[in-house]
DRENNU-6886 format. One record per atom (N, C-alpha, C): x, z, y; residue in three letters. Coordinates in steps of 0.001 Angstrom, whole numbers, plus 500000, padded with zeros to 6 digits. Example, Ala and Ser with C-alpha at 12.3 -4.5 7.8 and 13.67 -1.06 7.14 Angstrom:
% residues 2
x=513190, z=507800, y=494310, aa=ALA
x=512300, z=507800, y=495500, aa=ALA
x=513200, z=507800, y=496700, aa=ALA
x=512850, z=507080, y=497750, aa=SER
x=513670, z=507140, y=498940, aa=SER
x=512900, z=507870, y=500030, aa=SER
END
This chain:
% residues 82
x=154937, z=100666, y=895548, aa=UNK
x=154138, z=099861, y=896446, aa=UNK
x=152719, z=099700, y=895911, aa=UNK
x=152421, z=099728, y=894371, aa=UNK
x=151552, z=100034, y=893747, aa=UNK
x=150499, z=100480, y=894472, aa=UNK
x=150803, z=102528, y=894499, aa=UNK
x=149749, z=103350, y=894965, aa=UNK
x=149759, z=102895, y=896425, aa=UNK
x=150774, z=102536, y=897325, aa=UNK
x=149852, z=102349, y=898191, aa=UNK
x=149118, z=100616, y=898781, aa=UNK
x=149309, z=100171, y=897492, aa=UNK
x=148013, z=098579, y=897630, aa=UNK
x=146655, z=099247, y=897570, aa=UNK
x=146531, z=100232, y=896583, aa=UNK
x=145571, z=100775, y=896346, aa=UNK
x=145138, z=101865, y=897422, aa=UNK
x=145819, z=102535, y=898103, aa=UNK
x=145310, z=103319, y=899093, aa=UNK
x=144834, z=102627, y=899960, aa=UNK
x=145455, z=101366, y=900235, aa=UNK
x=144842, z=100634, y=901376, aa=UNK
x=143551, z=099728, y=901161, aa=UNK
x=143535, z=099282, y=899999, aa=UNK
x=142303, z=099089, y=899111, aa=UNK
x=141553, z=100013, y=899510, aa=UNK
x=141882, z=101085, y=899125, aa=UNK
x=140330, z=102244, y=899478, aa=UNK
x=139979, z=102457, y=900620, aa=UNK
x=140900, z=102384, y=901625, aa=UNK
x=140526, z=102857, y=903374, aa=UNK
x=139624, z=101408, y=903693, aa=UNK
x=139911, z=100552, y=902935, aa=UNK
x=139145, z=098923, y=903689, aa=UNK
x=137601, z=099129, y=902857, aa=UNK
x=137671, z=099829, y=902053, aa=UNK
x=136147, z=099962, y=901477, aa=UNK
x=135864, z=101043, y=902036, aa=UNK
x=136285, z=101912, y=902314, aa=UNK
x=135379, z=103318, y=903182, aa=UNK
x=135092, z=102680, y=904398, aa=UNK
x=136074, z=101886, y=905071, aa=UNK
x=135863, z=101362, y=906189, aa=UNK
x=134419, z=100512, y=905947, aa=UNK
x=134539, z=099725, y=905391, aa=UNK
x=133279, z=098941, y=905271, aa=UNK
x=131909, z=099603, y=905046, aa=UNK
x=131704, z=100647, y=904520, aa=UNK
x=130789, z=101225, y=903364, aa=UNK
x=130595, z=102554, y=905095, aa=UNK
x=131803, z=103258, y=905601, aa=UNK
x=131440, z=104443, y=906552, aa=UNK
x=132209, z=104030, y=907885, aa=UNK
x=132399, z=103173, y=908565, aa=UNK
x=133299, z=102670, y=909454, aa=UNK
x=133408, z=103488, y=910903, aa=UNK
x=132446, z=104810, y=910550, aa=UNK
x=132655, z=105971, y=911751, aa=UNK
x=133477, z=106800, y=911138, aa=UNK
x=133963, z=106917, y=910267, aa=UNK
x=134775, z=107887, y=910115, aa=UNK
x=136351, z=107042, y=910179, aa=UNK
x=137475, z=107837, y=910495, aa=UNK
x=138536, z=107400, y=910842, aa=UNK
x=140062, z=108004, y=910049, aa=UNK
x=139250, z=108901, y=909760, aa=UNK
x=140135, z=109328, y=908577, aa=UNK
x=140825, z=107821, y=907713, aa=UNK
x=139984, z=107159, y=907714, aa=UNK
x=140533, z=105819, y=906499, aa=UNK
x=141139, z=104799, y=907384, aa=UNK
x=140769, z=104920, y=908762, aa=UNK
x=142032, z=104092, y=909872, aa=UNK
x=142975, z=104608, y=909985, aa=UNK
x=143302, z=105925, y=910002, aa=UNK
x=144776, z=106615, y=909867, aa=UNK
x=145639, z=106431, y=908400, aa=UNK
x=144587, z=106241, y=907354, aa=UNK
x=145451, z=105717, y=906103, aa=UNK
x=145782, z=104423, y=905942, aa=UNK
x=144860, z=103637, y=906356, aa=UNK
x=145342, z=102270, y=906569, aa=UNK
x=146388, z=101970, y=907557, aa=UNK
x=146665, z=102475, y=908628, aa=UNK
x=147223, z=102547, y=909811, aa=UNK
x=148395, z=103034, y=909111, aa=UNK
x=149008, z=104348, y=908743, aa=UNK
x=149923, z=104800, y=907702, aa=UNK
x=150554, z=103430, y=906889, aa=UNK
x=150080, z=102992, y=905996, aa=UNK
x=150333, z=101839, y=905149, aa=UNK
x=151131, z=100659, y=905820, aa=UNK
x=150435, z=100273, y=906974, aa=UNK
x=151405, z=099133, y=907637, aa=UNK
x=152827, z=099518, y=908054, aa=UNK
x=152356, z=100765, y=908506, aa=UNK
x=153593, z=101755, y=909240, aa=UNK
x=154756, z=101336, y=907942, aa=UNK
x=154308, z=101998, y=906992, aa=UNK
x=155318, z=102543, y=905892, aa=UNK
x=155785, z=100786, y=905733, aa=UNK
x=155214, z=099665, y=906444, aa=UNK
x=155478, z=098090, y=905690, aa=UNK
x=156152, z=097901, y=906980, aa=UNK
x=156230, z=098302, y=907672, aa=UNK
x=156954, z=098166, y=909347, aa=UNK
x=156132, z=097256, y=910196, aa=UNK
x=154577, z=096747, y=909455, aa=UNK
x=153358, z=096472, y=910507, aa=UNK
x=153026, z=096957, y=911645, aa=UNK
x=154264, z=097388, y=912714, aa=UNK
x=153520, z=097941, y=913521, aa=UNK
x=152183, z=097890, y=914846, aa=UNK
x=152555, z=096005, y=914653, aa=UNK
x=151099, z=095977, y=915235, aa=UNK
x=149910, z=095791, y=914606, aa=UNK
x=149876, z=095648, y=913097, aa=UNK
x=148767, z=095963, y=912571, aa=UNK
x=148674, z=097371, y=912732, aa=UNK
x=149289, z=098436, y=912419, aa=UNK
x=148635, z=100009, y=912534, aa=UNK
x=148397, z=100116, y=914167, aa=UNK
x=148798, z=099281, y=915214, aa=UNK
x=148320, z=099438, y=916305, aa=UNK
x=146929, z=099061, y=916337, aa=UNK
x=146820, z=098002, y=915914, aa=UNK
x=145482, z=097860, y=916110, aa=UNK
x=144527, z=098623, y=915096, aa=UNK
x=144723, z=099080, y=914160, aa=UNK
x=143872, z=099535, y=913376, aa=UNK
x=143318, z=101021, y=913981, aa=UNK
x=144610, z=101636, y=914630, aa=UNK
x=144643, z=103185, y=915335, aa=UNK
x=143718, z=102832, y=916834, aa=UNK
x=143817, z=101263, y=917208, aa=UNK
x=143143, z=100988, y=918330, aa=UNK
x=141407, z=101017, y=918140, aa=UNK
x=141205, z=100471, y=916797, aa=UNK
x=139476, z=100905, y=916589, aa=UNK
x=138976, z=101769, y=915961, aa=UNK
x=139986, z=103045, y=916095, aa=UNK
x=140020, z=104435, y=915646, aa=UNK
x=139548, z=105293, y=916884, aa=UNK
x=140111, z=104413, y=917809, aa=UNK
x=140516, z=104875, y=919418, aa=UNK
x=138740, z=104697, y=919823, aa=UNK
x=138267, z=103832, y=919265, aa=UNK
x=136996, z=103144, y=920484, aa=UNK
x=135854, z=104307, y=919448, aa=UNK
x=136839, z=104286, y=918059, aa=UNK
x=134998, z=105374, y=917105, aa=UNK
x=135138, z=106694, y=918090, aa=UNK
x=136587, z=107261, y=918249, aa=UNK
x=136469, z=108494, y=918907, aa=UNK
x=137124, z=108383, y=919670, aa=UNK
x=136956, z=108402, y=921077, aa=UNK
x=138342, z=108187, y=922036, aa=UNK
x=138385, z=109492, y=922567, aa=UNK
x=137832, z=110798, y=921884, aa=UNK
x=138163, z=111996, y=922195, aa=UNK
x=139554, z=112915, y=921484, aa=UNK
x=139982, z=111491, y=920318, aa=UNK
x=140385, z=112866, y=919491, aa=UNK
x=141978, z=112272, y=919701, aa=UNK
x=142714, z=113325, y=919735, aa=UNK
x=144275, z=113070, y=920334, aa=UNK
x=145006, z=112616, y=919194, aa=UNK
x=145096, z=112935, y=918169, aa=UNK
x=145505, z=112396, y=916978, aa=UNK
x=145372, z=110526, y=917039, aa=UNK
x=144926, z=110116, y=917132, aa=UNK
x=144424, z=108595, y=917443, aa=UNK
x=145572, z=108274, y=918213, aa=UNK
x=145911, z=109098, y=919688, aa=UNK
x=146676, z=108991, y=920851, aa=UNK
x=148105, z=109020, y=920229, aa=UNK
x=147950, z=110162, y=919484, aa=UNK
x=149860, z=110184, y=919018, aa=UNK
x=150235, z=109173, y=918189, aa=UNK
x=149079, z=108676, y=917359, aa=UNK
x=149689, z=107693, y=916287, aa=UNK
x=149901, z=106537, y=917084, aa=UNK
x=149231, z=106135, y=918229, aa=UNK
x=148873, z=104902, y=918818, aa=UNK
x=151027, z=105235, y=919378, aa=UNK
x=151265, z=105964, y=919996, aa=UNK
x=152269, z=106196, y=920756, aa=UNK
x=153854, z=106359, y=919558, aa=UNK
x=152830, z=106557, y=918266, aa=UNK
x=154038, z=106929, y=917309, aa=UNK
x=154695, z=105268, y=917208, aa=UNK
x=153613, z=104611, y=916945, aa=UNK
x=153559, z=102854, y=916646, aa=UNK
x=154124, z=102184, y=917743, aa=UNK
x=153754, z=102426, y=918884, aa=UNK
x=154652, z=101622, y=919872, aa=UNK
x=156279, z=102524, y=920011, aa=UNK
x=156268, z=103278, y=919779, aa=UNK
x=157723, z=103661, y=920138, aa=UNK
x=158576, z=102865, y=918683, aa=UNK
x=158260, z=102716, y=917525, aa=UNK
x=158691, z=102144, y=916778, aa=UNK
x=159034, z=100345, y=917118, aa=UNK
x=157797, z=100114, y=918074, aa=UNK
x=158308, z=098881, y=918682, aa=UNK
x=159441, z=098610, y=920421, aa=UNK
x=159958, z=100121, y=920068, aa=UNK
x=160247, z=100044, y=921608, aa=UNK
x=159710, z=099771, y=922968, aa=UNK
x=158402, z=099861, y=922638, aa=UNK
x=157101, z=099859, y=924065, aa=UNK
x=156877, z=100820, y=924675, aa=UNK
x=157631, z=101467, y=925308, aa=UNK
x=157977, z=102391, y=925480, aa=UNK
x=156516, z=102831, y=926940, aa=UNK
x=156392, z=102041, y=927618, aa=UNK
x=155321, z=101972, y=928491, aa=UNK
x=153830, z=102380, y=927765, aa=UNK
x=153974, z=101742, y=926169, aa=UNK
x=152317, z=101988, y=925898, aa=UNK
x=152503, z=103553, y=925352, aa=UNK
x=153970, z=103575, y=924978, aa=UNK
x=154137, z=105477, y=924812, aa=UNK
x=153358, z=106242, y=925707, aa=UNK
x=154151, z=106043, y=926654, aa=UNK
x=153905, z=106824, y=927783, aa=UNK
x=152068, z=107102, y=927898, aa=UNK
x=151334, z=106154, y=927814, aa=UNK
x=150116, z=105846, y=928326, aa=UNK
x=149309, z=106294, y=927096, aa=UNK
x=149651, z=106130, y=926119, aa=UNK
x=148734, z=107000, y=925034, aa=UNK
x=149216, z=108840, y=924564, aa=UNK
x=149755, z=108773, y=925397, aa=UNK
x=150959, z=110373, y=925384, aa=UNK
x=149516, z=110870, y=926566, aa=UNK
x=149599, z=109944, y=927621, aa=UNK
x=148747, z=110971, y=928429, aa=UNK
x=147999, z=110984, y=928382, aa=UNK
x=147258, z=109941, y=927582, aa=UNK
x=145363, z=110126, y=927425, aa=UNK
x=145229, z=111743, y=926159, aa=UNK
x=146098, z=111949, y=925690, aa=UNK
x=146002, z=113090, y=925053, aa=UNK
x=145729, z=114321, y=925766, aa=UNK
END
């Protein structure tokens, strides 16, 4: 649990320091996942969503996270913005 306090440590300082890049919302987003946060990695994948709302990767994780909550509706809806 160690390495990843510290991974998430680092995505909250890239975030702060480069907060257009999203690479470090998908690791942070990852981290809650792996803690069963799934509406924190929702929301984190959600202001991943607004830096690029072009890139589909954003879409699957958003859809990976609600199916883990059985939301099965916000599945659906981030499945097709892809």
């Amino acid at each position: 649990m160690e390495q990843d306090d510290l991974s998430l440590s680092d995505a909250q300082k890239v975030i702060e320091i480069a907060p257009h890049i999203i690479d470090s919302y998908f690791i942070m987003g990852a981290n809650h996942e792996v803690r069963n946060n799934y509406d924190e990695a929702i929301t984190v994948y959600n202001l991943a969503a607004k830096i690029e709302p072009d890139a589909a990767v954003v879409y699957y994780k958003l859809a990976k996270a609600y199916s883990y909550l059985e939301n099965y509706l916000q599945v659906e809806k981030n499945v097709s913005e892809q």
